[in-house]
VEXLORO-853464 format. One record per residue: x, y, z of N, C-alpha, C in turn; residue in one letter. Coordinates in pm, whole numbers, plus 50000, padded with zeros to 5 digits. Layout:
# residues N
XYZXYZXYZa;...
//
This chain:
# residues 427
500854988050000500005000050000500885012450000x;500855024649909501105035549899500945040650026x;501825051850040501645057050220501875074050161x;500625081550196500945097150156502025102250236x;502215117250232502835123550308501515129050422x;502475129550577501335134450645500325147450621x;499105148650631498225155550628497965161250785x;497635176450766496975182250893495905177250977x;495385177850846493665174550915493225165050829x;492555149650895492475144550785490685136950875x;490075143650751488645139150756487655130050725x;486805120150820486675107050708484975104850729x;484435107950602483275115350619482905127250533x;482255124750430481745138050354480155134250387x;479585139950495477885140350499478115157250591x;477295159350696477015171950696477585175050837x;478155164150886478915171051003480565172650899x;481145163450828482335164450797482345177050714x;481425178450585482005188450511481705200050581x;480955203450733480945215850750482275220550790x;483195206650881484125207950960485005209150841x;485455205750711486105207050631486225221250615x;484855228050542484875241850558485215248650680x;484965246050745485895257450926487015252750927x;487805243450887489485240350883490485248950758x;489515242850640490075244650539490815259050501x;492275260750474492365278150462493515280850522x;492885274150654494145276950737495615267650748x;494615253350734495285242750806495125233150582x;495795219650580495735209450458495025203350532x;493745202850453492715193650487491925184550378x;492135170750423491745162350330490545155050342x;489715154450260488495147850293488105136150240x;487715121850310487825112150227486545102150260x;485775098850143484725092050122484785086550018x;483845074250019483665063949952482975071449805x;482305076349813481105085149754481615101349741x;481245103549598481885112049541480705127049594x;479335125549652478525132649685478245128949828x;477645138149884476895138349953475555135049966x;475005116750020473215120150009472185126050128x;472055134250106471195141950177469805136850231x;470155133150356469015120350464467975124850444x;467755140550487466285141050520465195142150381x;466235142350265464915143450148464715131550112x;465295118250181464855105350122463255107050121x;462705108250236461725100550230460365108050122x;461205119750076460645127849941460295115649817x;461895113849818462275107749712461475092549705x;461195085549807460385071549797459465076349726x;458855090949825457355091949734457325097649581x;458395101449560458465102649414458645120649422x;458785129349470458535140949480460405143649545x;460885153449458462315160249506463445150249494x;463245139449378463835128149325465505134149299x;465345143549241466705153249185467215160349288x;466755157449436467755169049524467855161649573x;468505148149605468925146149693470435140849754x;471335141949595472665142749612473045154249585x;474545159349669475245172949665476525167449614x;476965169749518478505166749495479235173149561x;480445160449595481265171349733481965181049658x;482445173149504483265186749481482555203449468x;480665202549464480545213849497480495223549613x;480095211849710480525218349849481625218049896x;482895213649829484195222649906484725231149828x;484015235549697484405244449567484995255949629x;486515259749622487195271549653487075273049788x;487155264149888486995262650026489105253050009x;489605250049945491525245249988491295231150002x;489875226550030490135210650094490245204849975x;490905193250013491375184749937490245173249963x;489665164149832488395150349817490055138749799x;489055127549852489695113549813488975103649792x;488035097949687486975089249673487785078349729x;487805070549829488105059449867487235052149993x;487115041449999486585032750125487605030550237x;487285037050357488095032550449487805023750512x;489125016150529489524998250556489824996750747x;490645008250761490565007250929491645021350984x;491515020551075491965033751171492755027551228x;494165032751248495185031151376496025043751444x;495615044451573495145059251634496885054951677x;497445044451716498895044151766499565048351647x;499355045851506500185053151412499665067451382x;498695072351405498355080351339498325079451172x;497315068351136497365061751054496175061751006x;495385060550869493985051350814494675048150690x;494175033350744494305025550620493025026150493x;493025029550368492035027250276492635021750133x;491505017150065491565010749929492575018249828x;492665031349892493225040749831495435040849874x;495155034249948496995037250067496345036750170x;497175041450201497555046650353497695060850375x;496965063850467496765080050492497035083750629x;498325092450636498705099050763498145112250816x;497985113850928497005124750990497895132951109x;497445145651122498265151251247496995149351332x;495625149951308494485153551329493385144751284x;492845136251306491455126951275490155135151311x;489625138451237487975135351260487365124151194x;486525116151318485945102351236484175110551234x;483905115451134482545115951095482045108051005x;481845094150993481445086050881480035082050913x;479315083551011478175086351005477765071251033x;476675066751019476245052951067475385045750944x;475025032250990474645026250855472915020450935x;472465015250828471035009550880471074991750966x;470324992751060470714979951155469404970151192x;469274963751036468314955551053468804940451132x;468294939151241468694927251341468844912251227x;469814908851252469924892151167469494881151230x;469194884051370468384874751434466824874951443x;466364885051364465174881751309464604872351267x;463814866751263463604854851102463004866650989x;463394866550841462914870050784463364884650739x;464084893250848464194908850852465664906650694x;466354897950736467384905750637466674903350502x;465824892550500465214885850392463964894650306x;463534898750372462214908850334461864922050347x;462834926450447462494947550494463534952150393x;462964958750347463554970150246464144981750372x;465634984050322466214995850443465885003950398x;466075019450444466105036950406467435043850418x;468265039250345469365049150375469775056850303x;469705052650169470475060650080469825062549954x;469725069049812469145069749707468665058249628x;469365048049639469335034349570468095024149690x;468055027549823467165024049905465885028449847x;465685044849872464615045749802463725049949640x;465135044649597464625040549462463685028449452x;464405020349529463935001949540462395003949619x;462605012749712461085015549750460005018149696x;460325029249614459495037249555458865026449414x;459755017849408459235007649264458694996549330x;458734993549405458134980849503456564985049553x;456464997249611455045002249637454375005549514x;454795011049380454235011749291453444998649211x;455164988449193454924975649186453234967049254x;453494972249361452464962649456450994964449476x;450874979249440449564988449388449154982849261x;449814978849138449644974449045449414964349057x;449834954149131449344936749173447884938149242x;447824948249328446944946349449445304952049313x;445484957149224444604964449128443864948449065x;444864939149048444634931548952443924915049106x;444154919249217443334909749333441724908449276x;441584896049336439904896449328438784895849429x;439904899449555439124901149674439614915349754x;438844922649805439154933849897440424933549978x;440124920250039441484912050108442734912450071x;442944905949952443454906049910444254919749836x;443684928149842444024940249766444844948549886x;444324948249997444654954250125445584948250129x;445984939350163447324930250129448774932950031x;448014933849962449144936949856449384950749844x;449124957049851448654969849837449674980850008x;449484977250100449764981250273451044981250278x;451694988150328452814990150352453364989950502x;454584981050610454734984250694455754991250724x;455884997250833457195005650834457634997350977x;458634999550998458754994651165460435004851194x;459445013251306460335025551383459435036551355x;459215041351445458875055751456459775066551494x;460565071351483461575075651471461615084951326x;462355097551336462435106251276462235103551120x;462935092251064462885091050878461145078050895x;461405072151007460065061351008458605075350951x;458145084351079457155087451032457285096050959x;458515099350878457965111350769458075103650634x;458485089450630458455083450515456815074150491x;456475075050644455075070850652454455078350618x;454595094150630453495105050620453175111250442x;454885108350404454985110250250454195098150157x;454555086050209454125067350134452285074050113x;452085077350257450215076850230449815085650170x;450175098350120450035105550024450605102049859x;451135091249868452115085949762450865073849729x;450755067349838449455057649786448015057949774x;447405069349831446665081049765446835081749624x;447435083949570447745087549442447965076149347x;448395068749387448815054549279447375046749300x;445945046249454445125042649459444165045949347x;444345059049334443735065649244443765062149099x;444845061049041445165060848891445125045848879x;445445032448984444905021048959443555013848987x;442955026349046441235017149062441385013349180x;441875016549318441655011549417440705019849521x;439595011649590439235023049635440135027349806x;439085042749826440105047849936440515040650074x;441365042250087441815033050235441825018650219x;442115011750099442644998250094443984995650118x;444955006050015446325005350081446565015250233x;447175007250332446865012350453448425011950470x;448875023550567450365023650615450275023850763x;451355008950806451255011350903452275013951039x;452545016851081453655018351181454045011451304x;455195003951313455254995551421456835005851540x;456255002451668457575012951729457284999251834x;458164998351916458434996052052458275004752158x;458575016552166458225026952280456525030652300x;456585032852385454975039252396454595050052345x;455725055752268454945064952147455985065552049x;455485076351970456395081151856457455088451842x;458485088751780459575099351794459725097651965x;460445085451987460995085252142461505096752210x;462625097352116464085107452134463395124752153x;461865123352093462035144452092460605142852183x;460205155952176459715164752301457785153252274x;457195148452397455865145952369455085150452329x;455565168652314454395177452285454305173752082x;455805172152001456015168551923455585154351839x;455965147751910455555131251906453655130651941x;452745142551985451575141351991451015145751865x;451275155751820451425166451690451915157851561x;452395146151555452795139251453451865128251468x;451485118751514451235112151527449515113151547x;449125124551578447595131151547447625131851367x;448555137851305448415139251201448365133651118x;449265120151122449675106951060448155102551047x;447635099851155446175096251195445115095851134x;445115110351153444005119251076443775114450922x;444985109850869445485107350765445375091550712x;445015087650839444545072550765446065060950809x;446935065350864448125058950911447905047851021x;448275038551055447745033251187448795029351280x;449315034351349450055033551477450065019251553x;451335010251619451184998551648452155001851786x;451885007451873452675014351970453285003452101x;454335002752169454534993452270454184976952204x;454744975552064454844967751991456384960651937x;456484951551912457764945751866457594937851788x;458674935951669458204925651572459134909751569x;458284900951550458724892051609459104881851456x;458524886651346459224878251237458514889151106x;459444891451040458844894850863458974881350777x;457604884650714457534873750586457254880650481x;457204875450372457214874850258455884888650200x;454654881050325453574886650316453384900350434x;454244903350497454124913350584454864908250744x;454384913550843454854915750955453954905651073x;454834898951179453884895251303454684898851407x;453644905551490453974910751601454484903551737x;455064906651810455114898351903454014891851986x;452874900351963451344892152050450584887751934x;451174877951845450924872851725450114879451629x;449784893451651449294900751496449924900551395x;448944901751274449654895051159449334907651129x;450294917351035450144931250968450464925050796x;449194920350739449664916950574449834932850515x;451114930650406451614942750395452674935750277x;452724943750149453564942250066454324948950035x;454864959250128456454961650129456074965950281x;457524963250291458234963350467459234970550470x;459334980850537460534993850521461164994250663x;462234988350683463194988950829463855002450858x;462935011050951463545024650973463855023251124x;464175011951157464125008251319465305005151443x;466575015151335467865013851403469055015851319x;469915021551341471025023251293472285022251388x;473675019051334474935014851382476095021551389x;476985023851426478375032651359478855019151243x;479515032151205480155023951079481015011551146x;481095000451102482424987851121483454996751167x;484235002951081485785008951118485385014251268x;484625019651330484505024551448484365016851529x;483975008151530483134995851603485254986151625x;485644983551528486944978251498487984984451589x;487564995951684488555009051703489124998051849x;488104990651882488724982252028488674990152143x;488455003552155488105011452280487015004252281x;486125011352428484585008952483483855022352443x;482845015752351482055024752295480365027252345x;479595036152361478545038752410477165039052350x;476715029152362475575028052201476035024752098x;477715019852105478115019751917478375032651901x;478275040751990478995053251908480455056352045x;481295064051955482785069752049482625080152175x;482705074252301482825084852361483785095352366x;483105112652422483805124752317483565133552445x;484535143052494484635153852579483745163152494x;483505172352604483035183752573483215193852425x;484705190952384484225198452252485235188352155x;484365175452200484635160852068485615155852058x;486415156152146487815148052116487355137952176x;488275124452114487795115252193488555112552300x;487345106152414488225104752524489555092652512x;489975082552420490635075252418491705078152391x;491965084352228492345090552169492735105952130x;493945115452222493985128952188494065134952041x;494465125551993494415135451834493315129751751x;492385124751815490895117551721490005128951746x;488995134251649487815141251714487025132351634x;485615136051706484065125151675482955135151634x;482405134951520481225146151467479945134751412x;478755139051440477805132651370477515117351437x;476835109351387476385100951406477165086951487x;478865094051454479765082351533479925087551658x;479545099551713479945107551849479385103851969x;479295100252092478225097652155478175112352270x;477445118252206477255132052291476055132952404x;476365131852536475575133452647474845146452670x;473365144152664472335158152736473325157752878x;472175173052896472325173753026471775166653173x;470885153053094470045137953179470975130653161x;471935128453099472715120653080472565109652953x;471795117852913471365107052802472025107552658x;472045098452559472495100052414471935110952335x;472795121952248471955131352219471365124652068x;470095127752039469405117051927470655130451841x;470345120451713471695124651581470495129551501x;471045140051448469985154451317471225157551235x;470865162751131471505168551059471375182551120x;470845187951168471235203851251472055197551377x;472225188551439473115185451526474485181551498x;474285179251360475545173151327476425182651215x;475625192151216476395205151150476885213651287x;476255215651381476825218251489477825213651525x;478035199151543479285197751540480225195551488x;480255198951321481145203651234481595211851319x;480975223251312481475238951349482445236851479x;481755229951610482455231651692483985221451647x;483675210251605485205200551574486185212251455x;485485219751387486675227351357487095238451394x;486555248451481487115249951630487905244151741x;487465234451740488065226751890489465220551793x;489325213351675490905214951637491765224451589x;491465237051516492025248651504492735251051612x;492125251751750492835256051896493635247651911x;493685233951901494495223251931495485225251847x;495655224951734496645220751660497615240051678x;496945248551686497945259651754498505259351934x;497995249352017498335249552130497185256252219x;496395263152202495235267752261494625259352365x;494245263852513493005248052528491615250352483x;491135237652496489755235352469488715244352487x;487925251052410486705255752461485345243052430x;484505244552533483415235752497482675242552446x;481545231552390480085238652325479065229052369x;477545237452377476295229152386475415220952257x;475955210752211475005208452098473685204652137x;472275208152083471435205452107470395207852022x;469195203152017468475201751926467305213351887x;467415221351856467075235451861465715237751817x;465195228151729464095228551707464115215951560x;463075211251525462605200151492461295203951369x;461895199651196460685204151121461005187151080x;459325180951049459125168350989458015176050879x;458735166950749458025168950627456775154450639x;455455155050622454685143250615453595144150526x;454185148950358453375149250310453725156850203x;452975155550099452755166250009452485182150054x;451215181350132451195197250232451415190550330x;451375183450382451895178950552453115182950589x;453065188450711454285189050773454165194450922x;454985189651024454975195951159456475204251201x;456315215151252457625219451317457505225351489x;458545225551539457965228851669459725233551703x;459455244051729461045253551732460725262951876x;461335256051972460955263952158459385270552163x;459045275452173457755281652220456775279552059x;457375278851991457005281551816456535262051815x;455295266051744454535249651649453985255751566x;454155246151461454095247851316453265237051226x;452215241151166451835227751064451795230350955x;451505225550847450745228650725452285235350617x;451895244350534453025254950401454135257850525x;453545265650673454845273750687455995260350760x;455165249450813456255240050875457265230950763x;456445231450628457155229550529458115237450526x;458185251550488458955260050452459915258850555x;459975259650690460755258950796461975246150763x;461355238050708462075225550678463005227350575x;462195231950476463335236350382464335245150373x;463955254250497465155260450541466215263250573x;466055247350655466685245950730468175238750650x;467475231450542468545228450443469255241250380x;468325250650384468835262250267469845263450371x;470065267950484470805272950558472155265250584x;472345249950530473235241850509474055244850379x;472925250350297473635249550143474425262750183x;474095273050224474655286550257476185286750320x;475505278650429476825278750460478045270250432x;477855262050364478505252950269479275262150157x;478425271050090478875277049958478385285849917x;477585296150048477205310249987476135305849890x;475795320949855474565322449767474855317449634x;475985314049579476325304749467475845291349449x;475965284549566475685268149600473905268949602x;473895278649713472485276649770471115283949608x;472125292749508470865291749412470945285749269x;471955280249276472585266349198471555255849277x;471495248449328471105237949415469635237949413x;468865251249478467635248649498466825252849399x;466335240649366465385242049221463835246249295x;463245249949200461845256749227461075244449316x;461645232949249460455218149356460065216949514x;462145229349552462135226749719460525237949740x;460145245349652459105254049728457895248549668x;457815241349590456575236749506456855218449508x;457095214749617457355200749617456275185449535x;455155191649530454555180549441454395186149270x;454945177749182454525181349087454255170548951x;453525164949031453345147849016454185138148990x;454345128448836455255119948894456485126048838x;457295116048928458865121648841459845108348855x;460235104748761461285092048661462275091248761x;462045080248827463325080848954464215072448909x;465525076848853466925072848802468285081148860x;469235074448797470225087248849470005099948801x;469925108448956469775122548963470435128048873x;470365140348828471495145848802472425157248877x;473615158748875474435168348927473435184248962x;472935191949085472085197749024472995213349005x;474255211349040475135222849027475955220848873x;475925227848790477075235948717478155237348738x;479435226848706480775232748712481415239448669x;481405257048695481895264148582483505271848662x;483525266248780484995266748827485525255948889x;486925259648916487585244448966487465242049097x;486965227149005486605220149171487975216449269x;487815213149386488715207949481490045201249403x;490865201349420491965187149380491455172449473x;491625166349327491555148149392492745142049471x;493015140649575494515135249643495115126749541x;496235125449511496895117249479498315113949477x;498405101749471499505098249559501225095349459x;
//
């Protein structure tokens, strides 16, 4: 294996905690950024994209978000971390670091001791997830058209989700407006395809505020959704879901939104980890490791209950910002300043017009909790790349999100390269 020359800062992770921290390093310090994936996919518009609506926004090419920001891209898969060399090994060499941030974010964690789960739940993670979705519910609307019993149609036709949890009900809230619509154009009548939701906790959205988790889950409702609360699933088949108090949920696609993992390489690190994620001081270093910092979904960041802070993409741009702070100071000799990450407020898209937000004293439903949502991205693209990125990027759909169907294939690039992008490392 090729072995670079050492790097300052070396970043592993292009999603939205790394490239923010790329941008707050970059300039000062050689900063290299290295992912498998030449873009960025952008979590929260999946569950757009199942339903067929904002199909085209949901990759960012990194080379447009580090465009004239110094950092350096490295499309490669990383193979493993060695914090005694100051070392990562990838497909690419070997890559030396003065400075680690591990932001690689986490993967989907459908249990293998299931019967049936690896065999039959469709995951949500990435563009190619809900591509496979979005043709499977279409798929199954079209079977369930051609049944010759009611039964049967409900069947084929139902969709389960299992997790309630942040991508669970907004991919539930988008699907039933999605099967609304495919009910329609195949002859089914209303409320045959039924979506339904399976959680384990005694409500929805565990992790955020009850006043929130009441407000979603009224709405879902209202909407024809059906809630399976203080529930667990005890096998997927072919034909749907059974519960642990032997309900049978027939259902022709099964969508596992019911857990996620740190990546392997983290898990491989041989410290003691907290949930699967790295424990991290006050402003993210890890406690094992002095020259490691932890951003995003691999971090395990404690409230002030002591609890795991749930992982957002506004939390995990937060701690971009602060990890490239907290190493800026480090790597000049400075000490540590801490920061509070926390969850500042909360917009769920569930729908074509559906949507809830609830931001401290502020609740939101309907156009403006939409808009809040989309904001909240705009305010990522901004600070990513200025008003260049952010009116490159947002096409008219983020404000006019239904505009019936749309051909779900590879996206296209939605930025223009009309300057030079980043340099590719090479060795």
């Amino acid at each position: 294996m090729k072995e670079a020359p050492r790097t300052e800062v070396l970043i592993l992770g292009a999603g939205f905690a790394g490239l923010t921290a790329a941008r707050a390093l970059a300039g000062r310090h050689r900063v290299v950024v290295v992912d498998r994936h030449a873009y960025q996919t952008l979590r929260p518009k999946l569950p757009e994209a199942v339903a067929g609506t904002n199909a085209c926004a949901v990759r960012l090419p990194v080379a447009d978000a580090l465009r004239d920001s110094g950092a350096e891209f490295l499309a490669a898969s990383v193979l493993a971390i060695d914090p005694e060399r100051g070392a990562v090994e990838t497909d690419a060499g070997t890559l030396r670091y003065e400075r680690l941030v591990v932001a690689l974010g986490s993967r989907p964690e459908i249990p293998e001791s299931l019967p049936g789960a690896a065999e039959f739940a469709l995951p949500l993670w990435d563009f190619e997830h809900a591509c496979a979705i979005r043709r499977r519910v279409t798929m199954q609307v079209r079977l369930a058209a051609r049944a010759a019993s009611a039964h049967e149609r409900r069947a084929a036709a139902s969709v389960v989700v299992v997790g309630a949890g942040f991508v669970g009900v907004e991919v539930a809230g988008q699907l039933r407006d999605r099967l609304d619509v495919l009910s329609q154009a195949f002859g089914l009548a209303p409320g045959e395809a039924r979506v339904h939701v399976v959680e384990r906790a005694p409500r929805a959205l565990p992790t955020f505020t009850p006043s929130l988790a009441a407000a979603v889950a009224g709405d879902l409702a209202r909407r024809g959704a059906r809630f399976h609360l203080n529930a667990s699933v005890q096998a997927v088949t072919p034909d749907g879901v059974i519960l642990a108090d032997g309900t049978r949920l027939p259902a022709g696609v099964v969508i596992w939104a019911g857990g996620a993992r740190a990546a392997d390489v983290v898990a491989d690190l041989g410290a003691p980890l907290a949930g699967g994620r790295i424990p991290v001081d006050s402003d993210l270093r890890s406690r094992a490791w002095p020259r490691i910092y932890v951003a995003g979904d691999a971090a395990a960041v404690t409230t002030a209950n002591g609890e795991l802070l749930a992982q957002s993409a506004q939390v995990a741009m937060q701690a971009g910002r602060l990890v490239g702070r907290s190493v800026a100071r480090d790597l000049v000799g400075l000490p540590p300043r801490a920061a509070d990450l926390r969850q500042r407020g909360v917009a769920l898209g569930l729908g074509v017009r559906s949507a809830v937000a609830v931001a401290g004293w502020l609740a939101l439903t309907g156009a403006p909790a939409r808009l809040l949502k989309d904001a909240a991205l705009a305010h990522y693209l901004l600070a990513l790349g200025g008003p260049r990125l952010l009116g490159a990027y947002l096409d008219p759909i983020f404000l006019q999100p239904w505009r019936g169907e749309i051909e779900v294939g590879s996206p296209q690039p939605a930025v223009q390269r009309t300057d030079p992008a980043p340099r590719l490392l090479t060795h």
